[in-house]
N, C-alpha and C positions, 0 to 999 in steps of 0.2 A: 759314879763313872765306871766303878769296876763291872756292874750288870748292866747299866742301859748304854748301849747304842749312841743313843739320841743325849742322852744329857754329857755323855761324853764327847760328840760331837760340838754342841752347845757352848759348854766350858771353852774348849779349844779355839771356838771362833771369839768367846768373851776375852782370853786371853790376850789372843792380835790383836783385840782394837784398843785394849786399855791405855799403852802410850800414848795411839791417837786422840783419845778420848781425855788425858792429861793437859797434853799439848792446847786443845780446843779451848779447854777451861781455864789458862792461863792467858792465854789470848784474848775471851770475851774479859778477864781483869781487869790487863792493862787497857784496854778500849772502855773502856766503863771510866775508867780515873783519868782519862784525857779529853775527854767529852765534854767535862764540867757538869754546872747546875743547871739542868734544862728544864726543872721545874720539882713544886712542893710533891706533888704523886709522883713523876718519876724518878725524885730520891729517894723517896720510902719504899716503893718498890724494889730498885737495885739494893736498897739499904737489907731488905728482908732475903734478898737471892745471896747478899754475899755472907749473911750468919746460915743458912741452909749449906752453901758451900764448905764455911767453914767447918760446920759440924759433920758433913761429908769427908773433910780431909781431915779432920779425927781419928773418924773411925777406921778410915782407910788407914793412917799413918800407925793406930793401934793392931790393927790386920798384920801390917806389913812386918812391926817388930814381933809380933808372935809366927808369921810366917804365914798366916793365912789370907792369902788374896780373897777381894770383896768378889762376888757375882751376881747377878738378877736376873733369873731363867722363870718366866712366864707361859705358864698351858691354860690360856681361857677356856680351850675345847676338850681340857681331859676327859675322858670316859668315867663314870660313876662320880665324880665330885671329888672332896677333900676328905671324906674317909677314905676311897681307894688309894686316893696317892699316898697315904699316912701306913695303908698296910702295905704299899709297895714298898714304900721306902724300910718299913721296914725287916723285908725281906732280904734288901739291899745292903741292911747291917748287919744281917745274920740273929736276927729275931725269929724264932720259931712263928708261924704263920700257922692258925689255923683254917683248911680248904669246908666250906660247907656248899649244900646248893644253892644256897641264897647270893655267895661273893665268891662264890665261881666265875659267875660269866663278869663279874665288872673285873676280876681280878685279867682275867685271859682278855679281854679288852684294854687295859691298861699295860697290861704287859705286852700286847702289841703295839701301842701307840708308845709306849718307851722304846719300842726296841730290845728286848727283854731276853732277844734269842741263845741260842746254843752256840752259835758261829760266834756271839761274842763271851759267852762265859757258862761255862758246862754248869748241869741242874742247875739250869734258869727257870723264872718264872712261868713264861711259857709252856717247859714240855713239864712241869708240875701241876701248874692247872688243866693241860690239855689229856693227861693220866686220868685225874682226880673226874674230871670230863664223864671222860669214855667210859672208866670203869665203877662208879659211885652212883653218877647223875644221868645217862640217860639210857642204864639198866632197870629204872625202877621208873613209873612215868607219875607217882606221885613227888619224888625227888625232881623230877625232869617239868611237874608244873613249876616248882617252887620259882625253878632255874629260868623257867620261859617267862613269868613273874617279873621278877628279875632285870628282865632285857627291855622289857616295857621302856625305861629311862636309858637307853645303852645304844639306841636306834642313831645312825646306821650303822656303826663299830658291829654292835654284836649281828645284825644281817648281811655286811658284808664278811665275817667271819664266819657266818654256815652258822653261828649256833642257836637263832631261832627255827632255820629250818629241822635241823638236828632233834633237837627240843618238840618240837610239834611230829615229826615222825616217832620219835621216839613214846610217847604218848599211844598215838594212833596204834603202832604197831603191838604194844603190850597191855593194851586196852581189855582185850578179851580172858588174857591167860591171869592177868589179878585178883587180886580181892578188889574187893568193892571199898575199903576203905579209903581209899585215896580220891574216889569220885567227889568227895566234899573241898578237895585241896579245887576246884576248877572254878571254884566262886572268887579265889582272890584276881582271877585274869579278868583285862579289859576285854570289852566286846571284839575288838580288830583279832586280839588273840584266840578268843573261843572262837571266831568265825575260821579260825586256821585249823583250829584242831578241830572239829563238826566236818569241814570240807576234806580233810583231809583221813578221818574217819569212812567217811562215806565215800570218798575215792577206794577203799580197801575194801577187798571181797573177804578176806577173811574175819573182821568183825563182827560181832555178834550184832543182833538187833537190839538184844539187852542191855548190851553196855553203850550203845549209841543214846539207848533210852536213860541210861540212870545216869549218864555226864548230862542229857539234856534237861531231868530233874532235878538232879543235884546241882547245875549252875542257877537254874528258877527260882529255887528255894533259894536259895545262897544271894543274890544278887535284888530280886521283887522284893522290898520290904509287903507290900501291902497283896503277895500271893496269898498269905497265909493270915486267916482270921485270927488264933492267937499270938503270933508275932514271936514267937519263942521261936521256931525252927530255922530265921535269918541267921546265920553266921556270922560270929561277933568280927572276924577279920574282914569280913568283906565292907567295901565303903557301902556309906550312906549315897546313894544316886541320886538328882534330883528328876523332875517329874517328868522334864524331854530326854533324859538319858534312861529313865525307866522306862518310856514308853518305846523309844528304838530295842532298848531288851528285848523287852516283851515282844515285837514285831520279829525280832533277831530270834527267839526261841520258838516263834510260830512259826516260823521259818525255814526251823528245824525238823519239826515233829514229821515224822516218817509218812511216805505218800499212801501207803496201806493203811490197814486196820492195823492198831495199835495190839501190844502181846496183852494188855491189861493187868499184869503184875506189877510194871513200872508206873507205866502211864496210864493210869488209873481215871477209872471216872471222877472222882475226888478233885484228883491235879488238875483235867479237863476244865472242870465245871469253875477250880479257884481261877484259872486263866481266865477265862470267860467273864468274871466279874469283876477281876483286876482290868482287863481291855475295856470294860464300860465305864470303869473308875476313871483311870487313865484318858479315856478316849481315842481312843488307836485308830486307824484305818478302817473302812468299813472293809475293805479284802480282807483285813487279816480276824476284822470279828463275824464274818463267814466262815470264813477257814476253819475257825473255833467252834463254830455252831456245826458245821458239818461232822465235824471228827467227835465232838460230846457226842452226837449222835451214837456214831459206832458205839462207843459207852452205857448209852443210854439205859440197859438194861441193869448195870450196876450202881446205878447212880442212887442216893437217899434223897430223904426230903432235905434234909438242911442242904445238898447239894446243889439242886433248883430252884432255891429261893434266891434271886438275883436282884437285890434293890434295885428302886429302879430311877436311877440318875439323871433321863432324861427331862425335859421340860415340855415333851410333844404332850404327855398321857401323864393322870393325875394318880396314875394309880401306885401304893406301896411297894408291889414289885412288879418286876417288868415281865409282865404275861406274853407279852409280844416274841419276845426269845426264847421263853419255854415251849411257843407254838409253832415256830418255827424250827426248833430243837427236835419233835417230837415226827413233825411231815419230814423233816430230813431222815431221819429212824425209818418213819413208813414207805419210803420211797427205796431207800436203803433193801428194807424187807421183802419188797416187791422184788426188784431186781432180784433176791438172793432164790426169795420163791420160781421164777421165771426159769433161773436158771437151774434150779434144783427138777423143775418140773421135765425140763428139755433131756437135763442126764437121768431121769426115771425114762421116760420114754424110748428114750435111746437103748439103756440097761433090759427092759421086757422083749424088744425085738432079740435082744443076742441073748442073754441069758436071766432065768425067773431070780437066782440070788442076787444077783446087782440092782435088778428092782425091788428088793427088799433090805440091799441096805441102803439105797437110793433115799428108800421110804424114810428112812430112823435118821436121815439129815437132817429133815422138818421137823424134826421134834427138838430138839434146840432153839428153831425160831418161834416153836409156839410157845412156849416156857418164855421166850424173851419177850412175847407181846404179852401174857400176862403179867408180868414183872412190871413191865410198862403201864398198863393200864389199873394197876393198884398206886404207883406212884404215880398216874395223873389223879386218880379220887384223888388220892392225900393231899395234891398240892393244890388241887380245887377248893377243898375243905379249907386248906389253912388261907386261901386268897377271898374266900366268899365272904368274909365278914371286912371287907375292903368297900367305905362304901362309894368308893367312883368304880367299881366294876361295874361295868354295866354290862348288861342282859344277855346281849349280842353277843358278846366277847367270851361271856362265862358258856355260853351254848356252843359256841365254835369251837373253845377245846374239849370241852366231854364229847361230842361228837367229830373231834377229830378222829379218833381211835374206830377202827372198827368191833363189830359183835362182839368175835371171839377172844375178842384182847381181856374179857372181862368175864367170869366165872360167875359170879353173883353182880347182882350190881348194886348192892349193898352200899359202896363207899361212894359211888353216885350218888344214891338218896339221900346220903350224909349228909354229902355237898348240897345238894339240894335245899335241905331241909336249915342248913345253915346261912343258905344265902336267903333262903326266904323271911328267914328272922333279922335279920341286917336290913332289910328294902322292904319295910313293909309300906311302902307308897306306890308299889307296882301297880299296874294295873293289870287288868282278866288277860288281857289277851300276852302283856309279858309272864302274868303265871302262869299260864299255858303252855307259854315257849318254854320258860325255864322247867316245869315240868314233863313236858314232854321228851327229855333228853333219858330218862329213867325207864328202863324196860320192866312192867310188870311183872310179866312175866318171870325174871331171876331174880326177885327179891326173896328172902329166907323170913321162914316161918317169924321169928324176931320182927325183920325189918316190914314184913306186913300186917303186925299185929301195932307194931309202932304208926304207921302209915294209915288204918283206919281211924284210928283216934288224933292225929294230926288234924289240927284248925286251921294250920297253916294252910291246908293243899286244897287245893279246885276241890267240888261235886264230882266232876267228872274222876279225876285222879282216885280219891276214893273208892269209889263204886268198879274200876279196873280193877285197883287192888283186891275188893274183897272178891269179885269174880273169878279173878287166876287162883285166889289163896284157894279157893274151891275148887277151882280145877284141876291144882296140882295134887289136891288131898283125894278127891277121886281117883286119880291116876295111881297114884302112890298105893290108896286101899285096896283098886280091882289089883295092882301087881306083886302086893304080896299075901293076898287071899289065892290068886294062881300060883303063884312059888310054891303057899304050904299046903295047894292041895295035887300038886304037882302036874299041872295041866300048863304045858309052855306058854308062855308070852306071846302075843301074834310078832314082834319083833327077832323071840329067840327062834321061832317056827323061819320068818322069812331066812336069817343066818344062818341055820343050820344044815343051809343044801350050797352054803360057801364051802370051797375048800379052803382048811385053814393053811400055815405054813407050820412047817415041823417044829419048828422052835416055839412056836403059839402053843401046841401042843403037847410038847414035854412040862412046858412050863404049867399051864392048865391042871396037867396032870400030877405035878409038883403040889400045886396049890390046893386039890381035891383030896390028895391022899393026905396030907396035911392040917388040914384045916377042914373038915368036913360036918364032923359033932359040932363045933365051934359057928359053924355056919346057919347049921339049924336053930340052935337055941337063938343069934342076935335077930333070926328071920321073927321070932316068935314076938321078942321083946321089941324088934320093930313095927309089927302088926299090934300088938297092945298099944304103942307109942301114938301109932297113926289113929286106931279107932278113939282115942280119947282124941284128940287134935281134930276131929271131925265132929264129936261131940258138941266141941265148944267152940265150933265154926258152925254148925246147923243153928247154935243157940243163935250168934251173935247176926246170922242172916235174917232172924225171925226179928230180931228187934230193928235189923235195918228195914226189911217192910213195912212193919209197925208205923216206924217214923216215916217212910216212903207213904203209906197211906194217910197219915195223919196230915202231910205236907201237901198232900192231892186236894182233901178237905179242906184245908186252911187256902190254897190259892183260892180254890173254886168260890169259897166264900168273899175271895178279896176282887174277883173277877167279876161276880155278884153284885157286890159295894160300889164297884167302881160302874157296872152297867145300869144299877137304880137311881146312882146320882147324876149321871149323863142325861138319862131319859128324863124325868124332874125338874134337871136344871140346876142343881144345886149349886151353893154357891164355893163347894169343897172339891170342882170340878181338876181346879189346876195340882190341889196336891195329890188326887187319887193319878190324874196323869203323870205326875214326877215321880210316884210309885211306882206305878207299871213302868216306865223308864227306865227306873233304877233296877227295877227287878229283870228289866230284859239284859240292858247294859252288863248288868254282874258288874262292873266295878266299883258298886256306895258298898262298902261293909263287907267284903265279899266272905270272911268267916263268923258273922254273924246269923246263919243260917241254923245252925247246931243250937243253939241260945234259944232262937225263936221259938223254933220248933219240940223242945225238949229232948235233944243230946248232949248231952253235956260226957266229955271226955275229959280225964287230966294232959294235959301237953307238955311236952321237955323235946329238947334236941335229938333225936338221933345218933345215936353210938352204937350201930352194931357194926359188926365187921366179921367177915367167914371166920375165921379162929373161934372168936364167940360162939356163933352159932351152933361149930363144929362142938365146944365144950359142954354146951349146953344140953346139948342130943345126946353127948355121951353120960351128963350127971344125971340127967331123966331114965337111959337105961340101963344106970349101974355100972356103969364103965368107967376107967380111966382115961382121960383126952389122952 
């Protein structure tokens, strides 16, 4: 009575009515005992009210000689429950009380629903929690989650008392100037509350982008059991969610992510790609698993293999993982890249009419996007490779994405062939015209000395396929031989002749000049050891052209004899008419056997998978001319 308000009010009205309330129970007595026996249950019933009375007027009567009158004051709507009233009260007895973030706000909610103020009893509860407040809790915004936390069960006490609002500015505003260690405290709040602190984040200019980003990752982690493949990074405080509270998360977190390109140190291709297959797990909105697939995009060039393998949960497509979204993951990038090229192109243009330096650094902007489509197109080989031994891929599908990427996304196409070469061992029920297709996606032309020395002796691949490869291996090894027979005898290149009536830019040119005075000795002798490299590499490509003739002629003779067979037994009439025509058939068709030609004919090659890859190849050139990779 001495600190609340209200329970001192309370008593005092308990007081007035007790005579009344004496008076009454006297009354229903004597009416009860002039009434008589009005039956077996309504005796035993008065019989049981009047031993409850009695042992009411007991205790009262024991009250009364020790001095203390009985009361019954009832808060079914207290704030915080029966722990709070238990550390109210006792504050009220002069119990030391200690203030934390956590029983701050029910204690300052309880202490206004008491009544707790200053107008009735100096250092009250009140202005000690609303101290403890100001200056402990929402100075610090990891103290200040705990407190918003907190208010979660305190709703509307603590929102009509300002101190969710409080609480969530307070956050917002010291968001930026912290450490980062408190971002993990934003996983113990419900969705309603991060949705306050995000909007209220992002109402403020002053916040950083990064800390927008790392409250958005660290509530993902924190909250998504099933973000994270090892399951170790969930925070053991935050609850267990069930599957329609995970999936509004997850919607609530997409929700979030920033309408630009991401800075990529928080919000990492990683986090992207784990969102992306928690929403197929899940099954989310199809808005919000576009959303996903556009923004991976942006990423896309840091992304790994284990990070676009995306099982695949649906029941439309039979296949292990979902190709579907990596293909559409990959045209969102390329579309991405056009625009970036489009407009890179417009500010070069622009840059040559006013001034030549702005179109040269205009120029050094594209060199980031070409780095990021190679990046891209090494991680589509890999993840072609690890999907071609999938055997519901079919043909179509595997040709769509190696040919989504364009040319120059691809240095060697090495890790094509890979793929190739691994889907052809997985489906060998194809027929000619799907070897074709799926070989067709592999450019001759940029395969490395390896991947074409592997490529001839493949059983797997068409006639045709073949005979491209050994043509170009020829080609390039002429090219290669006339341009460094011209280097060492010092007669330009028709190439370095047409360049050299460019005018370069100054910086080309110190640089150049850098690398000349530098590295010049250095440069003659690898020219040497490159021309010895290449005249053997030529050597044993003139050999291996002379035995494909060989076989090419042997293969001329042997049809002509079966062409032969087959025109004497027609003419005669023979009665082996219909199997020399299933012959010819099969032989036009190409699809009975179609690597049993090499057998027939006497080629015989050993065959294995395909493993090169540039790094290789690069190593390889360097162990052949004494170098170190």
């Amino acid at each position: 009575m001495s600190k609340s308000r209200k329970i001192h009010r309370m008593v005092m009205e308990q007081e007035e009515e007790q005579p009344a309330r004496q008076r009454r129970r006297r009354r229903r007595r004597s009416e009860g005992s002039n009434a008589g026996e009005e039956g077996a249950a309504q005796t035993e019933i008065e019989e049981a009210e009047e031993e409850v009375e009695e042992e009411d007027e007991e205790e009262e009567q024991v009250r009364k000689e020790e001095g203390q009158p009985s009361y019954c004051i009832a808060f079914p709507d207290f704030p915080g429950g029966q722990g709070t009233f238990e550390t109210a009260a006792k504050f009220c007895y002069g119990v030391r009380v200690e203030l934390t973030a956590w029983n701050v706000a029910p204690l300052r909610c309880a202490a206004e629903y008491l009544e707790m103020t200053e107008e009735h009893a100096e250092d009250n509860l009140t202005a000690r929690a609303e101290a403890y407040l100001e200056q402990a809790v929402l100075r610090h915004p990891g103290e200040a989650t705990k407190a918003l936390k907190s208010c979660e069960e305190l709703l509307p006490h603590a929102e009509e008392l300002g101190i969710v609002g409080r609480c969530v500015e307070a956050i917002a505003a010291r968001s930026s100037a912290a450490s980062r260690s408190w971002f993990d405290d934003l996983a113990v709040l419900g969705l309603h509350m991060y949705k306050r602190v995000m909007a209220a984040m992002a109402a403020r200019a002053d916040v950083r982008t990064e800390a927008k980003e790392s409250c958005l990752v660290s509530y993902a982690r924190g909250t998504i059991p099933g973000l994270s493949r090892s399951m170790r990074r969930r925070l053991a405080s935050a609850p267990v969610s069930s599957e329609v509270e995970q999936r509004e998360l997850l919607e609530a977190v997409v929700g979030s992510l920033p309408a630009d390109k991401c800075s990529g140190r928080v919000v990492t291709a990683k986090f992207l790609f784990a969102l992306l297959r928690t929403a197929h797990i899940l099954r989310t909105s199809d808005a919000a698993r576009a959303a996903l697939e556009r923004k991976a995009a942006t990423q896309l060039e840091h992304a790994t293999l284990e990070d676009v393998l995306i099982p695949n949960y649906s029941g439309a497509t039979e296949t292990l993982y979902d190709v579907d979204c990596v293909e559409r993951v990959v045209r969102h990038f390329l579309a991405e890249e056009e625009e970036l090229g489009e407009a890179e192109a417009s500010t070069s243009a622009a840059a040559i009419t006013e001034e030549p330096e702005a179109a040269a650094a205009a120029t050094t902007l594209s060199r980031p996007s070409a780095v990021a489509m190679v990046h891209v197109g090494k991680l589509v080989d890999s993840y072609l490779a690890e999907v071609a031994s999938d055997a519901n891929l079919k043909p179509a599908k595997f040709c769509e994405l190696a040919l989504a990427l364009p040319d120059h996304a691809r240095i060697y196409d090495d890790g094509v062939y890979r793929a190739v070469d691994i889907y052809l061992k997985a489906h060998p029920r194809l027929t000619a015209e799907e070897r074709d297709r799926v070989c067709g996606v592999v450019d001759c032309r940029k395969l490395t000395v390896e991947a074409c020395t592997h490529a001839a002796q493949n059983e797997r691949l068409p006639l045709r396929a073949v005979l491209q490869v050994l043509f170009f291996e020829q080609l390039q090894l002429r090219r290669a031989i006339t341009g460094t027979l011209l280097s060492s005898s010092g007669a330009p290149h028709p190439q370095a002749r047409h360049h050299r009536y460019q005018q370069p830019r100054p910086a080309a040119v110190a640089a150049s000049r850098h690398s000349v005075d530098t590295a010049g000795e250095a440069w003659r002798s690898t020219a040497m050891q490159d021309s010895q490299v290449l005249r053997l590499d030529m050597d044993s490509m003139r050999n291996r052209v002379q035995d494909l003739e060989r076989e090419c002629s042997s293969m001329r003779r042997a049809i002509k004899k079966i062409d032969g067979r087959g025109s004497s037994c027609s003419a005669a009439g023979s009665p082996h008419r219909s199997d020399a025509g299933d012959a010819a058939a099969a032989s036009a068709d190409g699809s009975s056997r179609p690597a049993n030609w090499r057998s027939r004919y006497g080629c015989k090659f050993s065959t294995q998978v395909c493993d090169s890859h540039a790094r290789n190849v690069v190593a390889s050139r360097a162990s052949r001319m004494g170098m170190s990779p």
